[in-house]
C-alpha positions as CSV (number, residue, x, y, z in Angstrom):
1,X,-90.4,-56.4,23.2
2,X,-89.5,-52.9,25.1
3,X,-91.4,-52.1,28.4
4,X,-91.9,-48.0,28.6
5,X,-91.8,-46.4,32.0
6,X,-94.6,-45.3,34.2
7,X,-93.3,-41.6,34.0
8,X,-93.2,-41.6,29.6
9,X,-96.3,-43.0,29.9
10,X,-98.2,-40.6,32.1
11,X,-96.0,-37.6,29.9
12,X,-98.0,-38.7,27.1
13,X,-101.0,-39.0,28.6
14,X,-101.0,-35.6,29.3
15,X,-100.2,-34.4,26.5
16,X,-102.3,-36.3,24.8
17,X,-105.3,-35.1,27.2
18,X,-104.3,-31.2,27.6
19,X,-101.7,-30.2,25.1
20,X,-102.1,-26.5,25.2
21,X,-101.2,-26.0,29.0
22,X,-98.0,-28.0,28.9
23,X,-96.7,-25.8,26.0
24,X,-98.0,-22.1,28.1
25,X,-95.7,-24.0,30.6
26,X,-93.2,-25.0,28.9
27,X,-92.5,-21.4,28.0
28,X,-92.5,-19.9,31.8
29,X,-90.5,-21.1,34.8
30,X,-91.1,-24.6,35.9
31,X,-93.7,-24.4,38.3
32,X,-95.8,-27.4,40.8
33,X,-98.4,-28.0,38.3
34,X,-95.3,-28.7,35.2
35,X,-93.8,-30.9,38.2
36,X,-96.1,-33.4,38.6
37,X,-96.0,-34.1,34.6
38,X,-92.5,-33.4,34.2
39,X,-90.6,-34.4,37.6
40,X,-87.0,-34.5,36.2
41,X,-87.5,-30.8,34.7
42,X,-88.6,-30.0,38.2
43,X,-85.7,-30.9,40.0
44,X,-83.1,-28.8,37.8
45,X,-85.5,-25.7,37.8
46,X,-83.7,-22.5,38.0
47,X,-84.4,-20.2,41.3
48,X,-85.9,-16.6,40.6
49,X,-82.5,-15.5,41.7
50,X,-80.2,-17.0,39.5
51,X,-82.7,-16.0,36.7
52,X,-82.7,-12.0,38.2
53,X,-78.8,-12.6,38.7
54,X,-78.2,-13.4,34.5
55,X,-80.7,-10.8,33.5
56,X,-79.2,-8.1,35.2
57,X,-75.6,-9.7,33.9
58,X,-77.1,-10.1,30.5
59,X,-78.6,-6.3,30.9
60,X,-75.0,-4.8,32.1
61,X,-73.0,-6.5,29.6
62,X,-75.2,-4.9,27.0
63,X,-75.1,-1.7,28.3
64,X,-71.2,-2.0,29.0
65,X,-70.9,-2.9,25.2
66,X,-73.0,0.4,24.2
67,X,-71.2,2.7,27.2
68,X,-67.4,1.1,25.3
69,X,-68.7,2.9,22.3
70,X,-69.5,6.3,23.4
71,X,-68.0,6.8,27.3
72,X,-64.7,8.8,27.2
73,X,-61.9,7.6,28.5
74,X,-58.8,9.7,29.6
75,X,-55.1,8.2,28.3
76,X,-52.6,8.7,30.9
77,X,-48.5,7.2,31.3
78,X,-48.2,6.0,34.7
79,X,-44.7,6.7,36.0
80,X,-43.3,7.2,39.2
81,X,-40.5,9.6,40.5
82,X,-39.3,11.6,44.2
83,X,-39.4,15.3,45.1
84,X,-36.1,17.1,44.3
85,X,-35.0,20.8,44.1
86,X,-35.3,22.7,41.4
87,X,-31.4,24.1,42.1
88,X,-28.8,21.3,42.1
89,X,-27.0,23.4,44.9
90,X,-30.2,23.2,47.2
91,X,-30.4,18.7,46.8
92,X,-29.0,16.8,49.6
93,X,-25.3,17.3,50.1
94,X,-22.6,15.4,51.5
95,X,-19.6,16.3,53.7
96,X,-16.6,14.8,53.6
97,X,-12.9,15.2,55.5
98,X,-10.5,16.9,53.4
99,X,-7.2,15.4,55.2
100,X,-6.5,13.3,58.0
101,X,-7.1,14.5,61.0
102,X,-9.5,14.2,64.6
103,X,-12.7,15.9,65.1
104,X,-12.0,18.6,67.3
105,X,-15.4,20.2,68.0
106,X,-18.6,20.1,67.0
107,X,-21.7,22.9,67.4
108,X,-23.6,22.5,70.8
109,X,-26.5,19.9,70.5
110,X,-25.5,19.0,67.4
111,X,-27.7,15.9,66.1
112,X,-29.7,14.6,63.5
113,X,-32.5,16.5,62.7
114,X,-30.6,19.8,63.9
115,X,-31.1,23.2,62.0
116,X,-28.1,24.8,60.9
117,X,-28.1,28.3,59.2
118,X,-26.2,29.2,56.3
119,X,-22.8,30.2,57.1
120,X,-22.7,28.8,60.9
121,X,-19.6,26.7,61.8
122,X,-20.5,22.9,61.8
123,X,-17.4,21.0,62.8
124,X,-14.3,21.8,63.1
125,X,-11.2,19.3,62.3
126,X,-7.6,19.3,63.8
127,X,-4.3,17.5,61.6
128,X,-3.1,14.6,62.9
129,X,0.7,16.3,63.2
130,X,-0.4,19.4,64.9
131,X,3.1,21.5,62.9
132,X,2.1,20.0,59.6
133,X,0.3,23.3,58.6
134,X,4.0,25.5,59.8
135,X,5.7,22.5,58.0
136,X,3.9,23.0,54.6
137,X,4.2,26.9,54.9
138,X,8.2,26.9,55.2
139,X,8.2,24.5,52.4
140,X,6.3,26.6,50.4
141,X,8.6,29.6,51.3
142,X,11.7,27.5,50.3
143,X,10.6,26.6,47.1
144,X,9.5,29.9,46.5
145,X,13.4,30.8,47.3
146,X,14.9,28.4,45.2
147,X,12.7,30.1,42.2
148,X,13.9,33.5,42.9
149,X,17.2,31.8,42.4
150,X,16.6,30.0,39.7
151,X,15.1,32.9,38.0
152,X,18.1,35.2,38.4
153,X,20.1,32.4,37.1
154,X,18.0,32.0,34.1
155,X,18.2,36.0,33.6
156,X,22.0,35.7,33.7
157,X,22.0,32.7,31.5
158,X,19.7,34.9,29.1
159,X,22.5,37.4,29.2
160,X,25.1,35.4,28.7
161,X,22.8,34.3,25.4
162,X,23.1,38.1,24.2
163,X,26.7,38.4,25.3
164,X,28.3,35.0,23.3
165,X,25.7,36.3,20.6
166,X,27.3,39.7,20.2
167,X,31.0,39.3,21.3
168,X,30.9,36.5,18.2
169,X,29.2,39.0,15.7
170,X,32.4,41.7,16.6
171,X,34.5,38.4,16.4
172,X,33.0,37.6,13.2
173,X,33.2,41.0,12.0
174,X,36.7,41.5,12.6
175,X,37.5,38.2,10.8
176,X,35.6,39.6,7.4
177,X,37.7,42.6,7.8
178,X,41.2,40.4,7.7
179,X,39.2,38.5,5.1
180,X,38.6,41.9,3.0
181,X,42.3,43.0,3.6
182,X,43.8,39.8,2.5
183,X,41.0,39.5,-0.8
184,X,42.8,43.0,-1.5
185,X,46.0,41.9,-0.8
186,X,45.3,39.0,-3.3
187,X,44.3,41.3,-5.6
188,X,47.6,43.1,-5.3
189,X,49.7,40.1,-5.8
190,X,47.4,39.4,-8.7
191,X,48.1,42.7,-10.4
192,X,52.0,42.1,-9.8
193,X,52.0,39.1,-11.7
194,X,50.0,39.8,-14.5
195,X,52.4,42.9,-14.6
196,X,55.3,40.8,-14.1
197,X,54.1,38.5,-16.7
198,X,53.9,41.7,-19.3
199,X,57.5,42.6,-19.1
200,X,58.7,39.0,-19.0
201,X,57.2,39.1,-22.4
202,X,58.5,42.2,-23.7
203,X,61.7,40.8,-22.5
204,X,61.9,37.8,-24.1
205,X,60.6,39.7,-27.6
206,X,63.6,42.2,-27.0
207,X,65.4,38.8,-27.1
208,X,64.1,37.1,-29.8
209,X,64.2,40.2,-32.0
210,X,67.8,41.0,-31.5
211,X,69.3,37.3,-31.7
212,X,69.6,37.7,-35.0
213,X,71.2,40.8,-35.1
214,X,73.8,39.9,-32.7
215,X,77.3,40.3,-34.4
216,X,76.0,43.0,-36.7
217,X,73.9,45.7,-35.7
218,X,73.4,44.5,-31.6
219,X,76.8,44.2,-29.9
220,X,76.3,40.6,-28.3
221,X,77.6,42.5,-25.0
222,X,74.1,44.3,-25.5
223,X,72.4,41.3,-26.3
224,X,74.0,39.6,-23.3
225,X,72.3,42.7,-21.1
226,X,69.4,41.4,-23.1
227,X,69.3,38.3,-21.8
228,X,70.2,39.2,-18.4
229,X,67.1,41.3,-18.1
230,X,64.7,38.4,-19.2
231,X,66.4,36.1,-16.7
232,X,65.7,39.1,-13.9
233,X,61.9,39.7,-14.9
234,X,61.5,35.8,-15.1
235,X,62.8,35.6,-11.3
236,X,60.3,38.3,-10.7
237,X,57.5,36.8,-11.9
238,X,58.3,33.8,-10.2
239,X,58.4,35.6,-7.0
240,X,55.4,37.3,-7.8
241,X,53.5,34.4,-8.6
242,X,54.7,32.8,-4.8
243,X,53.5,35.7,-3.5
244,X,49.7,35.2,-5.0
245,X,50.2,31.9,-3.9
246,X,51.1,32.9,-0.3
247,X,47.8,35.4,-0.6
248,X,45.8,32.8,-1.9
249,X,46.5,30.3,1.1
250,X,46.2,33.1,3.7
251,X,42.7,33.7,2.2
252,X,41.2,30.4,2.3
253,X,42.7,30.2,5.9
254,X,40.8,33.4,6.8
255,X,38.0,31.9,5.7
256,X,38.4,28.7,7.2
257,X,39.1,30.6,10.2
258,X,35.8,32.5,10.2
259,X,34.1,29.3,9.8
260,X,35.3,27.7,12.8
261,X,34.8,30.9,14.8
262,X,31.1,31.0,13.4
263,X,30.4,27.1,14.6
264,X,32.3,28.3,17.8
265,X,30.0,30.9,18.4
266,X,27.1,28.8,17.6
267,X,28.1,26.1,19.6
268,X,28.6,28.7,22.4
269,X,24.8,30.0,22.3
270,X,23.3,27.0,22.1
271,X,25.0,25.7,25.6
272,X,24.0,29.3,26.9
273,X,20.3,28.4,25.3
274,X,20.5,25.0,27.0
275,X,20.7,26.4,30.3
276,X,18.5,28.8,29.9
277,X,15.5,26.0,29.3
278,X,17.3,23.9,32.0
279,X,16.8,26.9,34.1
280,X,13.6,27.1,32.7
281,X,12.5,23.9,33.2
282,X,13.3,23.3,36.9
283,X,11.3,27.1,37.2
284,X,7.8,25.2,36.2
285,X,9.1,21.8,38.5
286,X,9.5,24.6,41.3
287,X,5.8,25.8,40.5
288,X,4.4,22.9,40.7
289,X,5.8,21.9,44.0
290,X,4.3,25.2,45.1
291,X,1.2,24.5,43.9
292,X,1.0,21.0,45.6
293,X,2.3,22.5,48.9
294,X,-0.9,25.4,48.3
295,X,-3.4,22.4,47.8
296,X,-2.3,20.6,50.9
297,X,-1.7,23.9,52.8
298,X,-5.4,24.9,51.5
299,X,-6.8,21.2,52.3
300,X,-5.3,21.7,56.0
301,X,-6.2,25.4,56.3
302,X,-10.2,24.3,55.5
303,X,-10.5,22.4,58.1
304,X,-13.5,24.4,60.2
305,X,-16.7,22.9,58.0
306,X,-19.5,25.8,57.5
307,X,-22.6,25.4,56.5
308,X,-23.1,26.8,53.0
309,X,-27.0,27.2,53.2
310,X,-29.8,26.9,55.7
311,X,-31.1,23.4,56.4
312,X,-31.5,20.2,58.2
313,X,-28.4,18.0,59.4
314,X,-29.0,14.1,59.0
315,X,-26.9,10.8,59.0
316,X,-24.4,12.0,61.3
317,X,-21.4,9.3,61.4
318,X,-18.4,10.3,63.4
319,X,-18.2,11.8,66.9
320,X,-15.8,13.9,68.9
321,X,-12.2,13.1,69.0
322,X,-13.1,10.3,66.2
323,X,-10.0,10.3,63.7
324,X,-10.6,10.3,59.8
325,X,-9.2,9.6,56.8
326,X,-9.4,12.0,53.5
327,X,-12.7,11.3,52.1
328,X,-14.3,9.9,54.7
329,X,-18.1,11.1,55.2
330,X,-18.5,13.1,57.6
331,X,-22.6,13.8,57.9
332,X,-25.7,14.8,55.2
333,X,-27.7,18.4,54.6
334,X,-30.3,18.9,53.7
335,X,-31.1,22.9,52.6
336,X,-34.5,24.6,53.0
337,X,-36.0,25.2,50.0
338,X,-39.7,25.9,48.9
339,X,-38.5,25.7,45.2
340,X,-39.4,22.0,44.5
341,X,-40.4,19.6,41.5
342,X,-41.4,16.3,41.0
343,X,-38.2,13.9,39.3
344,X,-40.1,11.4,37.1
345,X,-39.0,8.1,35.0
346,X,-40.7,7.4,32.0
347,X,-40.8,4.4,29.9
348,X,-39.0,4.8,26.7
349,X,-41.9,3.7,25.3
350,X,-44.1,6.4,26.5
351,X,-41.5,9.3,26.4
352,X,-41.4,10.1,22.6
353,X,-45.2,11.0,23.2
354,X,-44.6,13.0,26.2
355,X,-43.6,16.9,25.7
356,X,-42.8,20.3,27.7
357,X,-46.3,21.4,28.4
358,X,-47.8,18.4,29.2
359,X,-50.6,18.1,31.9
360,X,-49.9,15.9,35.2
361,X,-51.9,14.5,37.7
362,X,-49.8,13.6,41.4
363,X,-50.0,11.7,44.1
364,X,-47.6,12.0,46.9
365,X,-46.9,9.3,49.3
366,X,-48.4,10.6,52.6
367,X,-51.5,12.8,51.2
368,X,-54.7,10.8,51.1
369,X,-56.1,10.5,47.4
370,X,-58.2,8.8,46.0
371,X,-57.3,8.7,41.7
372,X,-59.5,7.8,38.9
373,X,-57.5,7.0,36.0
374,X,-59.9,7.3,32.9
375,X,-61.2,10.4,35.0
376,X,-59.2,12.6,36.8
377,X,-61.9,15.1,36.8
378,X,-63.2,13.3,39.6
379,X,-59.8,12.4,41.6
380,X,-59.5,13.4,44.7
381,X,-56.0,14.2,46.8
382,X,-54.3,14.6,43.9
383,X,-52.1,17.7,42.6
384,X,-51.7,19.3,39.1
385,X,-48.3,19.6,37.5
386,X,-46.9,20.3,33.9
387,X,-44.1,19.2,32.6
388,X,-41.0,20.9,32.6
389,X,-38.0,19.6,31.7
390,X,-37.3,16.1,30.1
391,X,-33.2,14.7,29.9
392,X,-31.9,14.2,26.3
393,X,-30.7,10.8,27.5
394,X,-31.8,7.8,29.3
395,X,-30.9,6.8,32.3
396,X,-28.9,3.8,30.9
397,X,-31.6,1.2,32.0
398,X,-34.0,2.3,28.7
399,X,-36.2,5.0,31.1
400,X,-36.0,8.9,30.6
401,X,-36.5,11.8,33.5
402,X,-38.7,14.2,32.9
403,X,-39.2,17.0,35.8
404,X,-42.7,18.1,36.5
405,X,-43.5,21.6,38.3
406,X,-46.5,22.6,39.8
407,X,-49.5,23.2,37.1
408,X,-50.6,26.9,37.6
409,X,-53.7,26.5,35.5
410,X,-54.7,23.7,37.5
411,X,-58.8,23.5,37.2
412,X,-58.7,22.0,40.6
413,X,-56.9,25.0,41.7
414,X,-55.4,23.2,44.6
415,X,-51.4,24.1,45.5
416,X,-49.0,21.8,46.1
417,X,-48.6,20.6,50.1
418,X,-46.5,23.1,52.3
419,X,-42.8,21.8,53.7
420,X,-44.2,19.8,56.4
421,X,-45.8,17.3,54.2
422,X,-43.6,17.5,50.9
423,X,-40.1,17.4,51.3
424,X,-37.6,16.0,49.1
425,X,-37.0,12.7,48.6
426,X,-41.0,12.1,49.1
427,X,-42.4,9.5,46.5
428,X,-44.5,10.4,44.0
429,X,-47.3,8.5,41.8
430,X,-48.0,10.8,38.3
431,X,-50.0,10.6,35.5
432,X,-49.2,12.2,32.2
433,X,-52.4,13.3,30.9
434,X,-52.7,11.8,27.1
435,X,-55.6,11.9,24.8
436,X,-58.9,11.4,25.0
437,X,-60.4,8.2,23.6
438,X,-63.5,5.8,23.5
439,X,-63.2,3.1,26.7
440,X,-63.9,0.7,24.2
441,X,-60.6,1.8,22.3
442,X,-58.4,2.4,25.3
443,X,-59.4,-2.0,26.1
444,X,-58.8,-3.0,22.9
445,X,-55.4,-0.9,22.8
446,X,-54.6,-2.5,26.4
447,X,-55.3,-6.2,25.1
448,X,-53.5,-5.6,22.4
449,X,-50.7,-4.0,23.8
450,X,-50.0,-0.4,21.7
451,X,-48.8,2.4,22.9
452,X,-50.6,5.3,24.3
453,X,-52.5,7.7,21.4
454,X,-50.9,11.8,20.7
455,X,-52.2,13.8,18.5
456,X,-50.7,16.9,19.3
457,X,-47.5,18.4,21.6
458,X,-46.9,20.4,24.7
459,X,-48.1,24.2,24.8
460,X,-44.6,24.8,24.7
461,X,-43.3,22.7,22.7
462,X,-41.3,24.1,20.1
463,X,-42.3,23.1,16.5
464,X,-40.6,20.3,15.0
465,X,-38.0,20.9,11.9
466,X,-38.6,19.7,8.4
467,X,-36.7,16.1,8.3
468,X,-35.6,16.2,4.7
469,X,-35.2,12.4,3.1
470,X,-31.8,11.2,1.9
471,X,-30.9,12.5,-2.0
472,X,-31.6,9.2,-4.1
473,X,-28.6,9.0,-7.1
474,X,-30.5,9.7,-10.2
């Protein structure tokens, strides 16, 4: 049989005696009178703080939820960047030795953090061999010598080109001319045989039409005379047919003789062309010397180092009567220039949404501020700036640079710090300035991870061109 304990048993009398008060009680905060009847509920009671503490809690996360919904909330891409020069030839610039040599002087009081105007001697540099410059020069000259030489050569060799060329056109000339006489000559001996050959046949048909008469009507004394006149016209011919011969042969060996002559000649102008491109050849060898002696002579002769613009000298590394090498750096400036912009790097994943045009907010390192990101209405320190430029290219690590100048429409209407607070290299925070969106949107997107919203370019952005889709194969 269960035993119940005092404190159940005096619960239920209570309740049992006064219901209505223990439930008005039950309903508020614990309090003395609840106590007595209920002492474990009394010791956990909650304190008036902790109860203000979660109502207010309770009362801000509500009115968070509500603000998420209708507060604005400014989109911005964070990147970071330096102060450069607008003009490449105004950015930091670095002097180096052009030859071997000792530094010989220097400007009075020259040290880092001098100011140097443009055009004023910096250093000056003496060669190692103090004759090397005299030494160069008379090698130049000699070279330059030896081409005038070479070039008359070469002229001479060009005339002997157009003498070979047109003492073998006479020579060839004259040859066709023997050629011609002894083609007529031919022709000649040609005649005579086919001459010859004519009476040798009327000869022998004198012959044969008196052999049978001979002993009758032809006395064979006349047909002996006959017969001696054949045998003469037939020697004839036969000397007239070594003479073609002899004609022919002298022919062909004109003609053979013109041939060699012609090969001769040939052979002749292209030795004469040969030394003409030989001569030609060691002409460009000789230029080149001459234009290696002119860089050295112009590397040595550039020895006094002048400023080329106004600015600051920095990083100073050699001293006087310290010898260097070619190449060796010599000391930093930087020029004076009021022509500045910010140099940026931008995510790749923001810089497809980023265009010329483009609103920026900046903080300089240095310059108090004090930067609201959803609001930069309310920032204070900061600077406006628009972009202007962005690099067609990354940066081979993914990023892009995009170049911001100073933001003439700026509704804070306050220009950027003078040269004694912004120079270059000078860090700078930025903001792009994006769209504007619900705060409740802009959490969700950063939970989430997406990218920044755009709904529309740069003021100057030019318009993008029509992508036309690939032609399908019907």
């Amino acid at each position: 049989m269960s035993v119940e304990s005092p404190l159940k048993t005096a619960e239920k009398e209570a309740l049992i005696s006064d219901p209505t008060p223990i439930k008005r009680m039950i309903k508020l905060r614990p309090s003395e009178a609840l106590g007595d009847k209920f002492p474990a509920i009394h010791l956990v009671r909650s304190s008036w703080f902790a109860r203000s503490l979660a109502n207010m809690t309770f009362t801000f996360l509500v009115l968070l939820a509500i603000a998420c919904i209708f507060v604005p909330w400014q989109q911005t891409s964070r990147c970071e960047g330096e102060v450069v020069a607008r003009n490449p030839n105004e950015r930091r610039q670095e002097f180096v030795s052009r030859a071997k040599g000792i530094i010989k002087d220097m400007i009075p009081g020259l040290q880092e953090g001098s100011y140097v105007k443009g055009g004023e001697t910096i250093m000056v540099l003496e060669t190692l061999a103090r004759d090397q410059v005299e030494q160069i020069r008379s090698q130049v000259q000699q070279q330059r010598d030896i081409r005038v030489t070479t070039d008359i050569q070469r002229v001479n060799a060009r005339a002997q080109v157009e003498n070979v060329r047109e003492s073998g056109n006479q020579t060839i000339k004259q040859t066709d001319f023997e050629i011609d006489a002894a083609i007529a000559k031919l022709k000649q001996t040609e005649a005579a045989v086919e001459e010859q050959i004519y009476r040798v046949r009327q000869a022998n048909l004198e012959v044969e039409a008196n052999k049978p008469l001979v002993g009758g009507l032809v006395a064979k004394v006349e047909f002996n005379d006959l017969l001696n006149q054949l045998e003469q016209e037939t020697r004839k011919l036969t000397k007239a047919e070594a003479t073609f011969e002899e004609a022919e042969k002298v022919v062909a060996s004109k003609r053979n003789e013109r041939e060699s002559k012609r090969q001769d000649i040939e052979k002749k102008i292209n030795e004469a062309l040969q030394k003409v491109d030989d001569f030609t050849n060691k002409i460009a060898e000789i230029d080149n010397k001459i234009q290696e002696y002119n860089m050295k002579l112009g590397e040595l002769e550039r020895l006094t180092i002048v400023s080329p613009t106004s600015g600051h000298v920095q990083s100073i590394l050699v001293q006087l009567g310290m010898t260097v090498d070619t190449k060796d750096k010599l000391f930093e400036l930087i020029p004076d220039t009021d022509d500045l912009w910010v140099e940026l790097n931008v995510r790749g994943l923001d810089q497809p949404l980023i265009h010329i045009g483009d609103h920026v907010r900046l903080q300089f390192d240095g310059w108090p501020a004090i930067q609201f990101v959803g609001w930069p209405s309310v920032a204070r320190g900061t600077f406006g700036g628009v972009v202007k430029a962005i690099n067609p290219a990354d940066d081979r690590s993914g990023n892009f640079k995009i170049f911001v100048g100073p933001d003439l429409s700026d509704p804070m209407q306050e220009s950027w710090p003078d040269r004694r607070y912004l120079k270059q290299g000078v860090r700078a925070n930025a903001w792009v300035i994006m769209d504007t969106v619900p705060l409740g949107y802009e959490i969700w997107r950063q939970l989430n991870g997406f990218p920044l919203s755009r709904s529309k370019g740069g003021a100057t952005e030019k318009p993008d061109k029509e992508v036309k889709g690939p032609k399908l194969p019907k």
